[in-house]
N, C-alpha and C positions, 0 to 999 in steps of 0.2 A: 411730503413732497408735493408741489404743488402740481398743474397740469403743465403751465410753463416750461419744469424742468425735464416732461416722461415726455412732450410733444417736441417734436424736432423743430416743427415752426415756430415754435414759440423760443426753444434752445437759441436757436437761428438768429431772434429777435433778442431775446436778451445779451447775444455776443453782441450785435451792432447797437445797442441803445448802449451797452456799456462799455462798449471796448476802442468797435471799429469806427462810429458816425464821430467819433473827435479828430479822427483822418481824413474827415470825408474828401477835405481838398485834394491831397496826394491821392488816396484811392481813383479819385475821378480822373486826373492826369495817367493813372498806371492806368484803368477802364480804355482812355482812348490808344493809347499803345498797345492793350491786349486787342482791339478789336483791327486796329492795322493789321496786325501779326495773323489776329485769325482770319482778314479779309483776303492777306495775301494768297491763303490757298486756294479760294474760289478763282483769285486771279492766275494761278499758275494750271488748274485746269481748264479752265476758259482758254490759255492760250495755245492747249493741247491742239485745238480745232486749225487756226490759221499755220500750226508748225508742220502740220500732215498734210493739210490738204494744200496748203500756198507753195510749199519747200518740198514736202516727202513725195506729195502725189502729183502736186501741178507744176514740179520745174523751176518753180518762179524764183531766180537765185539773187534778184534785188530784195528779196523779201527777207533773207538771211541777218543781214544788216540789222534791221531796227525789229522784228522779233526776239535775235539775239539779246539787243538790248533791253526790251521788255525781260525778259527773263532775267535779267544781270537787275535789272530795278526793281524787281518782284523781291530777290533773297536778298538784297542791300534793303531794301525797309524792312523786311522780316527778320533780318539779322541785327538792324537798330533799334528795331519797335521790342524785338525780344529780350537784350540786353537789357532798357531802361523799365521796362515794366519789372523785370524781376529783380532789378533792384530796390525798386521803391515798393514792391511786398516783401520783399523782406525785410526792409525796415521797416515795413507798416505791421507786421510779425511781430517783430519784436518788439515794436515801440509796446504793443498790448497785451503779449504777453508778460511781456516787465511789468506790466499795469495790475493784469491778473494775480500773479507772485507777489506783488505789495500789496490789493488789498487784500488778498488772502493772506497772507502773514501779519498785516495788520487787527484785520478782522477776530484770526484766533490768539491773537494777543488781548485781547478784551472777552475774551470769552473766560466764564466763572472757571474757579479750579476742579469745580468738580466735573468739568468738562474733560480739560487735562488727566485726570484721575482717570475717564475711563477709555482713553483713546489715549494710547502710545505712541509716546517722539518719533517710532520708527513709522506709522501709519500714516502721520501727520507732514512728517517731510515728505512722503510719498507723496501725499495728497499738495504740497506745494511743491514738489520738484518732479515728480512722476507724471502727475496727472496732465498737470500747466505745460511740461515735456511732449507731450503725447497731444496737445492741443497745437503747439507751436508748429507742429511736424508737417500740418495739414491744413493751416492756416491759407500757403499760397495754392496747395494743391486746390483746395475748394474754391476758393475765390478766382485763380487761373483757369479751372473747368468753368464755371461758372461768366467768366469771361470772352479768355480767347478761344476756348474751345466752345461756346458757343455761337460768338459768331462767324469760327472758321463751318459750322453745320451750316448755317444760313445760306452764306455765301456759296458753299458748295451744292448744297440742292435748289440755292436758285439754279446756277448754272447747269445741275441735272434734269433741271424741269425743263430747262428754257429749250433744252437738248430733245428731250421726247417725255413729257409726263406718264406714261403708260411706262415707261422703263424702270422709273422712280418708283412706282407701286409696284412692279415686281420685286424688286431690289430690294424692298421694306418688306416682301409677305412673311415673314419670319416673327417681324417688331412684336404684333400680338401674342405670340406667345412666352414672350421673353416676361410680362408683367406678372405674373401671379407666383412664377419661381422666383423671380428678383424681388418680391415683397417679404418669399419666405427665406430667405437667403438673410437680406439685411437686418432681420430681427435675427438669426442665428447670432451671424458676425456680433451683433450690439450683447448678445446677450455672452458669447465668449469673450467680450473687449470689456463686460464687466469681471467676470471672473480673472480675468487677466491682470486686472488692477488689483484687484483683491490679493490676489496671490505677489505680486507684487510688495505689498503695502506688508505682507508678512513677510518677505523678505526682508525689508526693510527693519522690523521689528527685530529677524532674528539677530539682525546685522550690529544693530545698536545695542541688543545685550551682550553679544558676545564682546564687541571690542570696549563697550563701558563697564565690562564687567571682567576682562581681562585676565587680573590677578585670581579674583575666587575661582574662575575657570583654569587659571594653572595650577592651582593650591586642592584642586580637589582633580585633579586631572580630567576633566570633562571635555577636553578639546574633540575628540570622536565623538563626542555625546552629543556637541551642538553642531558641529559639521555635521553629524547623519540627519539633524533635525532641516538645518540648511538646506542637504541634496533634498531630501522628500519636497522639498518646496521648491526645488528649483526643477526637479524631474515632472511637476504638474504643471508648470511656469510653460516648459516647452511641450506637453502635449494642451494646454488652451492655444498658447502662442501659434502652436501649430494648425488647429482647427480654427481660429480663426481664420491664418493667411488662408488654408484652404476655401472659405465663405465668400473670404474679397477675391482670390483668383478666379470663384467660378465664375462671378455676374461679368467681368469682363471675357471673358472665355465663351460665356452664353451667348455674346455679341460676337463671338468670331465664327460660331457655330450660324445666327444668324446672317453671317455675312456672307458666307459658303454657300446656303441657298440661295441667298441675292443675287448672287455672282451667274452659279451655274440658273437661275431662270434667266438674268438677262442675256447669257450669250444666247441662251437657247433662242429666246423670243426674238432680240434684237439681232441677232449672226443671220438670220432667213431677211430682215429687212437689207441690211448694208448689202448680202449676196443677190439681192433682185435688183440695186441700185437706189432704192428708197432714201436709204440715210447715207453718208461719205465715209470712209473712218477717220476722220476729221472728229467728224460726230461722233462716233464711236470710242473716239482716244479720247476724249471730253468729257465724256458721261463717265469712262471708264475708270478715266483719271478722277473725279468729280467724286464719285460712289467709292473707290479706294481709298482717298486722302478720307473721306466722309465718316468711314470704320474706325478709324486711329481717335479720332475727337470721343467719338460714340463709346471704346474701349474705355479713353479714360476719363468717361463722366460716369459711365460703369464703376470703376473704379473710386471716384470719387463718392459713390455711395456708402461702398464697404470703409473706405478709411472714415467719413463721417459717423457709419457708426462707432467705430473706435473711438473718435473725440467728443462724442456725445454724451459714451457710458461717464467718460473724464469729466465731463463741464457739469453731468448730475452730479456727481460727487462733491463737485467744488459746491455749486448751487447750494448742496445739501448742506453744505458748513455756511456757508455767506445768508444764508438762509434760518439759519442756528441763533437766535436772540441768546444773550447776556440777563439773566433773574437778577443780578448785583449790578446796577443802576445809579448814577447821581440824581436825584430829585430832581425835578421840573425844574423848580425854586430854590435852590440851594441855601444854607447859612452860610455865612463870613466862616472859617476856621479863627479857630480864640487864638490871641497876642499872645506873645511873653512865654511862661513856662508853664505850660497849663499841668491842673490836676485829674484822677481819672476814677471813675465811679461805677463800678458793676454792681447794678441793684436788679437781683431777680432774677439773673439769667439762666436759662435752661436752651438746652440744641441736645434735638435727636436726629439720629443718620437713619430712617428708620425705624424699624423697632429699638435701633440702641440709641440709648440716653447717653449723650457724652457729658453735659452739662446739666446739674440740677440747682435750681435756685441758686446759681452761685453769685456771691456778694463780697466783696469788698470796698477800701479806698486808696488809692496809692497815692500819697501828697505830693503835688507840685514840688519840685526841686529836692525831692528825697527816694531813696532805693528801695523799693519793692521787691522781695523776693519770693517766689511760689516754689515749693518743696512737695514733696509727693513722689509714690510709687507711680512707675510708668502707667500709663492709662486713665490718671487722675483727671486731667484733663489741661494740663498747662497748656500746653500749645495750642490748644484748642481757644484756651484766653487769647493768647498772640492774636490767633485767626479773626477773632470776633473782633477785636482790638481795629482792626485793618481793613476788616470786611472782606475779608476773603472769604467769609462765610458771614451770612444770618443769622442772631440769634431765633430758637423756636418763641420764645418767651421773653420777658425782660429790657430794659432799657440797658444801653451804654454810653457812658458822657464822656468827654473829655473838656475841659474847660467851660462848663455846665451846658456842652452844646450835645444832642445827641451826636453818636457818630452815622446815625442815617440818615440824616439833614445836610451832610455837609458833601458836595461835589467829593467824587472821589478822589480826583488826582491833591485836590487841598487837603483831604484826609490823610493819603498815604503821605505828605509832604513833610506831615508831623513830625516821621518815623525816623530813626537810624537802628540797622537791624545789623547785626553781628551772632551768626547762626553757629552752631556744631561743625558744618558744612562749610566753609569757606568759597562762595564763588567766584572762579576766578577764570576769566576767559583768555582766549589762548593769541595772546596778547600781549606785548611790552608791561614791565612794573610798574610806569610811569600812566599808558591807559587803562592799568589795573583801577589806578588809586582817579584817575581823572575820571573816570567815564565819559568824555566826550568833554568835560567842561573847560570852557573855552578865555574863562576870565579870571581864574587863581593866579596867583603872585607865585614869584619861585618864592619868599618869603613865607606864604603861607604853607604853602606846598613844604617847604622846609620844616615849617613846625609842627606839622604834622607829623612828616618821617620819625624826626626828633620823638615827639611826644606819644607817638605809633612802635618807636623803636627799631622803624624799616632801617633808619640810617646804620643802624650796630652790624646789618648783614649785607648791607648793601655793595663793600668793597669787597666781599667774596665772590660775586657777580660779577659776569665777564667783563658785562657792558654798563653797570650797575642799574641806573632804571628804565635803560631801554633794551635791559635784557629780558627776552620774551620767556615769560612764564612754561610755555607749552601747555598743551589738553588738560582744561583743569587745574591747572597751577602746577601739572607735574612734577617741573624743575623745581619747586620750592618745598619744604618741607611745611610739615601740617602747621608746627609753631609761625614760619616764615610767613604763608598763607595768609594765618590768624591775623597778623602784624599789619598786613598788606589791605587786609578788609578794613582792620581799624582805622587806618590810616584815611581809607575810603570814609569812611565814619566821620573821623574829622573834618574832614573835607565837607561832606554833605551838610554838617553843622545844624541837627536837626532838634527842636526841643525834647522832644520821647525817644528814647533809647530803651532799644528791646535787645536784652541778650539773650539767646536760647543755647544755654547747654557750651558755652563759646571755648571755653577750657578743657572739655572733660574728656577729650580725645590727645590731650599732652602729656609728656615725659612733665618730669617735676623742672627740671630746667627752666624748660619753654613754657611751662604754665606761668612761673614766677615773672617772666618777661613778660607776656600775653595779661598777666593780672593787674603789672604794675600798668601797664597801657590803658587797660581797660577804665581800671581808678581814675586814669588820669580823664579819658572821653567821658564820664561818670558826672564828670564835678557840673555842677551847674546846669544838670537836666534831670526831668523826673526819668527815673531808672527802674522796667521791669527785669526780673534776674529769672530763668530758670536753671537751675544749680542742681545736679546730685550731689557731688561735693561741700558737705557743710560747712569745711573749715570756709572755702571763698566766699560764705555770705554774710557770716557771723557780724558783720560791720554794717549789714540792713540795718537802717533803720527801723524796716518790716520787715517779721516772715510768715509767708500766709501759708497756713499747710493745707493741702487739699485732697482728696481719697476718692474717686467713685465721681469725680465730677461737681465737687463740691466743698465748701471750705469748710475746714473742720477746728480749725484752731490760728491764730496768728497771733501777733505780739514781736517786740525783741527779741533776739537770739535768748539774752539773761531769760527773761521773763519766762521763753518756753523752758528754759531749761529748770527752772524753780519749780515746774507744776511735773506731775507724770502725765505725760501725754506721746500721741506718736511724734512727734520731734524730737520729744529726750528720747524715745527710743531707738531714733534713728541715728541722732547721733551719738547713743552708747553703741551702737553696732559699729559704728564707721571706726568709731576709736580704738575698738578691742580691734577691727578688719588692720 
């Protein structure tokens, strides 16, 4: 963490270099409206003096008149000036908190997976709806203190000085000792405003396994299990929660305690003046009013301390992710991505996570415009191919080409561009069948679109659908069954119309039905692209071209389905078990 992020001033500076100086115009129009609003007060004690001594003391009942009206024009521009400012910070709130939320979801959307891997979807939405939450809250608070509340202070001990200076420094003899608690105070608050996010952020985690996990938690009856895991977290949630508020109500509290001595020294000192005739209580209802109105500003810049540290401990956090560099990079200098239907070359590869080796020397060639398939016991390391394939990972060792270009030479987004991926997993967002298969794309034909369905075999389930493709899938593709799903991705596939086609595993979660529809689809997105397969199921591969078999991270045999089955090796053994299975 840098110093920028643990120093408030520097916090302070990085909000307005990146969020709030793109406002700066609106900001500076809402500046003069807060500083009306807070001049008003100075004017409403100031006219304490002419209402006492002109009306209350001296009689004077033409004075009624146009005092009155002073007062009626005092809370008509404070009543206008405070309407318009607080509209244009709230939308100056929001406009940058919105700003925050996108580059922060932007941000951790390019960050590697093995980022992803150690920090949980439930931590991570905290950290973009929790935290950026918890910033928005405090946005006008601080920039409002910071405003009208200061120069409602101004204005008021101008007019408490102008009154009697000696009054004003009794009125403050307190101030001094308010600093050295109010130092230890806002490090408390900052330091339970981080715990409080934390505990949050696991909230959030528990939140998202329980409801994405759903079924095994019914199936195993665990619902108490992670309920009680929930309350522990939600019983610490409200004793930080609690010791916070505690932290932020003292320091304005400390200022009510200081304001109590103010109070009882001025009447002491000043009540012997007004009772010998010295001052008028003209003068007295001025200062009075002056130093009264003075406490409420002073309360809530108090105030505005302790909620700052609240959105402080939030903005390190964000800081700490935006701050978070990407190791998987496109080159300075990128290559072209290759034309046409390129071919793909693992020479050498080896990746360790650690001391584990997932990949050793692995080598292959999968030819342009023909199907590759990698067979192996779990652990072997196919997916791991996938990953290097993509660059979602590094290899430790070794070169990867694809149309004799490396794949670390080539801009990312050109790399992944290659790809059409049809996983085990079917993703499907919760979302119409129609933005299933489109994702956003804005220039497909219903003809294409059609032939797809057709050649996906979406069309054969489509009329059981309420609304057929703009029946919304639900969480996940809920509404659809896993074969449907399948259909729905390929479909996607089609669509994408990409040269490399990686299937992992895309069958092997089907009834025999749904497989044979799902296989005949797949055949069909197949043709005319070079095709990785990862298959437990041997009969689906048998029509490789290749099958590379691989054990330990490593390629141990490959050839034709015929070919492996002529020799003894682990493939005929695998598939003499499938057969007898």
């Amino acid at each position: 963490m840098t110093d920028a992020a643990i120093n408030p001033r520097g916090l302070l500076l990085w909000v307005w270099r990146g969020y709030l100086s793109k406002h700066w115009k609106l900001l500076a129009v809402a500046m003069v409206f807060m500083s009306l609003e807070g001049a008003m007060f100075g004017a409403l004690s100031y006219m304490m003096k002419p209402m006492f001594d002109r009306i209350f003391v001296g009689g004077e009942a033409d004075a009624i008149v146009w005092v009155g009206l002073v007062f009626f024009g005092i809370f008509l521009v404070r009543a206008m000036a405070s309407i318009v400012q607080k509209v244009l910070l709230t939308h100056i709130s929001q406009l940058s908190v919105a700003d925050i939320r996108q580059d922060l979801l932007a941000h951790l959307m390019v960050l590697d997976p093995a980022y992803h891997q150690t920090h949980s979807p439930g931590y991570l939405m905290q950290r973009v709806e929790g935290d950026v939450d918890a910033i928005s809250k405090v946005w006008r608070t601080i920039i409002t203190g910071a405003g009208r509340d200061v120069i409602a202070l101004i204005s008021l001990f101008a007019v408490a000085i102008s009154v009697d200076w000696r009054w004003t420094l009794v009125a403050l003899v307190g101030a001094p000792i308010l600093v050295a608690p109010s130092m230890i105070l806002q490090r408390y608050v900052r330091k339970k405003a981080r715990r409080a996010r934390d505990v949050a952020a696991g909230l959030s985690v528990r939140l998202n396994e329980a409801f994405h996990g759903i079924v095994p938690v019914k199936l195993n009856a665990l619902e108490k299990y992670q309920s009680e895991r929930y309350r522990t977290l939600t019983e610490e949630r409200v004793k930080v929660e609690t010791r916070s508020a505690l932290g932020q109500a003292t320091i304005p509290g400390m200022i009510d305690i200081m304001a109590g001595l103010g109070f009882m020294g001025v009447l002491y000192y000043g009540g012997s003046e007004i009772l010998s005739g010295e001052k008028t209580v003209g003068d007295f209802m001025a200062f009075f009013t002056a130093i009264g109105l003075a406490f409420e500003p002073l309360r809530r810049l108090g105030n505005v301390a302790g909620v700052w540290q609240v959105a402080a401990a939030g903005i390190e956090r964000i800081r700490q992710i935006l701050d978070t560099e990407p190791t998987l990079r496109s080159p300075a200098q990128p290559k072209p991505a290759p034309d046409g239907i390129p071919g793909i070359v693992l020479q050498n590869v080896s990746l360790r996570y650690g001391d584990t080796a997932v990949l050793r020397d692995c080598s292959f060639t999968a030819e342009a415009a023909q199907t590759t398939a990698l067979v192996g016991p779990s652990g072997a390391g196919k997916s791991t191919v996938f990953n290097v394939l993509t660059r979602l990972v590094d290899p430790t060792s070794g070169t990867v080409t694809i149309g004799g270009t490396a794949v670390s030479d080539m801009d990312l987004r050109d790399l992944r561009g290659l790809f059409s991926v049809v996983s085990q997993e079917a993703l499907l967002f919760d979302d119409t069948v129609r933005e299933n298969i489109l994702l956003g794309q804005s220039d497909v034909s219903e003809k294409d679109l059609q032939n797809a369905l057709d050649a996906a075999h979406v069309a054969d389930f489509l009329p059981q659908l309420s609304d057929g493709l703009d029946t919304p899938v639900g969480p996940r593709g809920s509404t659809l069954s896993g074969g449907q799903r399948q259909r729905v991705a390929i479909a996607r596939a089609l669509l994408r119309n990409r040269p490399i086609l990686l299937l992992d595993e895309a069958t092997s979660a089907l009834d025999t039905g749904s497989e044979a529809k799902v296989q005949e689809a797949l055949d069909e997105l197949s043709k005319g692209r070079t095709t990785l397969v990862i298959a437990h199921r041997l009969s689906t591969i048998r029509d490789a071209h290749q099958i590379v078999v691989m054990d330990g991270g490593t390629v141990i045999e490959h050839g034709t389905h015929d070919a492996l089955l002529a020799k003894p090796g682990t493939y005929a053994a695998l598939h003499q078990m499938q057969t007898r299975a």
